[in-house]
N, C-alpha and C positions, 0 to 999 in steps of 0.2 A: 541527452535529456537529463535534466537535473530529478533531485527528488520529491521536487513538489510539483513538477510536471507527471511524472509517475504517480505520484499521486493522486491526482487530478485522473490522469489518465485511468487509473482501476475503479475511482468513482463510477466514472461511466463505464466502462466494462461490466460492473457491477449492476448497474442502474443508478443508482441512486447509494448516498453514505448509509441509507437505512437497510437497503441490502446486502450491502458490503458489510454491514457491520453484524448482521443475523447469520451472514454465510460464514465469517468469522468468528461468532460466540463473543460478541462484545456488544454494547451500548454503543447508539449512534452516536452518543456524547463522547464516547472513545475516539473512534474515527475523527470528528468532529478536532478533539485534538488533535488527534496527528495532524490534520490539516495545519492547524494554528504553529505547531511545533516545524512542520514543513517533513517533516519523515514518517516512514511507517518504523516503530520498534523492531527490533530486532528479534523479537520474541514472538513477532505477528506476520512477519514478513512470508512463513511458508503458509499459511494461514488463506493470504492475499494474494500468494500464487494459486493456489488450489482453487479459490475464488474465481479468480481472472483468468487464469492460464498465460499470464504475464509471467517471464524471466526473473528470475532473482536478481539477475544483474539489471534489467530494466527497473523494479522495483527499487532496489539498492546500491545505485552504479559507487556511492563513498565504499562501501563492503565488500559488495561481490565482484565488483569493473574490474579493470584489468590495473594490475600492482607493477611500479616501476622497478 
C-alpha cells in the first residue's frame, strides 16, 4: 500500500476528511491537503493512528516500512 492509499484508506476509517480532521485537531482544509500532497505529515501521523487504529507503518510505509 502506498501513501495515498493509506490515506485514502483512514478517510473512510474515519468517515469522512471532516471527521478525520476534528478527531485530529485540524481543519478539513488540512487533511484536504494531505490528500493533494499525497501523505499524512509526520507530525500528524500519531494523531491518524489514534483516529483509525491504522499502523504507523500502514499510514507511513516511506517512514515506518521496513529499512534495507
Amino acid at each position: 500500500m502506498n501513501k495515498t492509499d493509506a490515506l485514502k484508506l483512514a478517510v473512510a476509517k474515519a468517515g469522512n476528511m471532516s471527521r478525520l480532521a476534528r478527531s485530529c485537531g485540524v481543519t478539513p482544509q488540512a487533511v484536504r491537503a494531505w490528500i493533494v500532497r499525497g501523505q499524512i505529515p509526520l507530525s500528524r501521523v500519531k494523531d491518524v493512528k489514534k483516529a483509525t487504529g491504522l499502523s504507523l507503518k500502514t499510514l507511513r510505509p516511506d517512514y515506518f516500512g521496513e529499512r534495507s
